[in-house]
N, C-alpha and C positions, 0 to 999 in steps of 0.2 A: 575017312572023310565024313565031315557032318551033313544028314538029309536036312537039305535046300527049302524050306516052303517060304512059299512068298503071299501077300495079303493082298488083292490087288481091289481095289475100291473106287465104281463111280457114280455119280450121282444121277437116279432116275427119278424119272417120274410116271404114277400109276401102280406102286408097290401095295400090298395090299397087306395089311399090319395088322398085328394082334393089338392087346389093352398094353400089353409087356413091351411094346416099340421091338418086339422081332417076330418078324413072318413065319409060320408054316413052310417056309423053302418054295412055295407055290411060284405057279408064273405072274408076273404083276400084271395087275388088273386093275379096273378101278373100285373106289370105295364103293360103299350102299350110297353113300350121297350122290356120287357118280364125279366127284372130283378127284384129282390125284394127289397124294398126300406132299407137300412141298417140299420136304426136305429128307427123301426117303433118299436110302446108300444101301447100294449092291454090291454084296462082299463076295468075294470066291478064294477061295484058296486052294496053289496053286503048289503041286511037287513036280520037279523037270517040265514047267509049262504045263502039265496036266492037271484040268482039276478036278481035286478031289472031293468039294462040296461050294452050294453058296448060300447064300439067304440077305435078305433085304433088312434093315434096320430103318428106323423114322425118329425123327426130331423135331421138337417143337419150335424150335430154332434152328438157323443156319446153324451150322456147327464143323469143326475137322476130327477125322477120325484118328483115335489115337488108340496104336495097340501095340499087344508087350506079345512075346511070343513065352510062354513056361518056360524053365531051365530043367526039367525033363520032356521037354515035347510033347507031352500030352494035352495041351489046352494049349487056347490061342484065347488073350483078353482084347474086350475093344471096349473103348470108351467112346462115345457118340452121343453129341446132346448130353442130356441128363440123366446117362444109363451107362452101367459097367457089364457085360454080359462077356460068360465065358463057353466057348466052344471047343466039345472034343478034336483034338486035332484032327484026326482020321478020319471020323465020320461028320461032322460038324451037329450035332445035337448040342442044344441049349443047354448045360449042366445048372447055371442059375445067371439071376440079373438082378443089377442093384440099383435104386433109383438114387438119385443126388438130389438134396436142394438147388444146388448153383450148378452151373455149365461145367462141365469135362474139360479140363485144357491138357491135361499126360495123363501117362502110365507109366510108371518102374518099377525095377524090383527094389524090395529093402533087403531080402533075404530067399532064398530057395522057397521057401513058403508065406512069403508076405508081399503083398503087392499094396504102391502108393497112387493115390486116386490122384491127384492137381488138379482142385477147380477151381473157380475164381476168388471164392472168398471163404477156402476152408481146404484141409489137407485131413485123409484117411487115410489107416494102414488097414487094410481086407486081407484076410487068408484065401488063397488058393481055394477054399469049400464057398468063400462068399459074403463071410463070417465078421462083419463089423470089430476092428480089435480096438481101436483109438478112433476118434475126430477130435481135429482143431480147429476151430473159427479164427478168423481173422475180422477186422473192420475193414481194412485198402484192400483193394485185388492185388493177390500174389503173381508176381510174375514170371518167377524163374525158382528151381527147385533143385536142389541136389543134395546127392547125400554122403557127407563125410564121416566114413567108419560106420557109427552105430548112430550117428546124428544127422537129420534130415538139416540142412539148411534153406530156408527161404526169406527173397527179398520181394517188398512189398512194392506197391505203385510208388511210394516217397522216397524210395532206394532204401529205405530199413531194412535191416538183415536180422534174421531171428534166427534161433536153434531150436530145434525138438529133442528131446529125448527119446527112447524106446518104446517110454508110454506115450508119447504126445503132447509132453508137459512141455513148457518153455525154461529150455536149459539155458539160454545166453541171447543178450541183444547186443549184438554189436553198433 
């Protein structure tokens, strides 16, 4: 039977955040300004309802949180706002964070060791370490993403449909 963990995410306020947009795991508090930051999200994760760690994230924008779980279990990824950060499963330490130019809208995997960014107006393949492998820019916000075999497809705000290749190159427009 596979170990259960679950991501459970809600939005507070008075989180108190590093420069990196993730907390010390501290109690939320407020800033030095003494406002509380607007669009902070408190993560915990969760095996048989228990949980095993949590920590608060911030966003410069409203933003939905979107996370991929490893396909070894050992990291949990989360996209929020304009940051990709990955945490040890088990204990929840920050292994590394990536910033984006444009908003987070997914996460998937491409591969056992590649994970796909989906933001508004550009597509990444990241390794598992953090590791920048490809970007692709778009000019329209991409809206929906999926990936067929070894080829990323995505359709644009005009209903355009593209392909990617493995490197990130534009294989086909439909």
């Amino acid at each position: 039977m596979p170990i259960l963990y679950q991501l459970k995410a809600e939005v507070v306020t008075g989180a108190a955040m590093s420069e990196d947009g993730a907390s010390d795991r501290s109690h939320p508090e407020m800033s030095a300004t003494g406002t509380a930051p607007s669009n902070a999200m408190h993560l915990r994760l969760l095996h048989d309802e228990e949980q095993l760690w949590d920590t608060y994230l911030d966003s410069p924008v409203t933003a939905s949180l979107s996370k991929l779980f490893g396909t070894d279990q050992a990291a949990v990824y989360v996209g929020y706002g304009f940051q990709v950060h990955a945490f040890d499963m088990l204990t929840g330490i920050r292994l590394w964070g990536l910033t984006t130019v444009y908003p987070i809208w997914s996460l998937m995997s491409i591969d056992p060791g590649t994970i796909l960014v989906h933001c508004e107006l550009s597509l990444l393949a990241v390794t598992t370490l953090g590791e920048i492998i490809w970007e692709a820019s778009h000019n329209e916000i991409i809206v929906s993403v999926e990936l067929i075999g070894k080829k990323v497809k995505f359709t644009d705000f005009r209903r355009h449909v593209f392909y990617l290749d493995e490197h990130g190159s534009i294989a086909a427009v439909a």
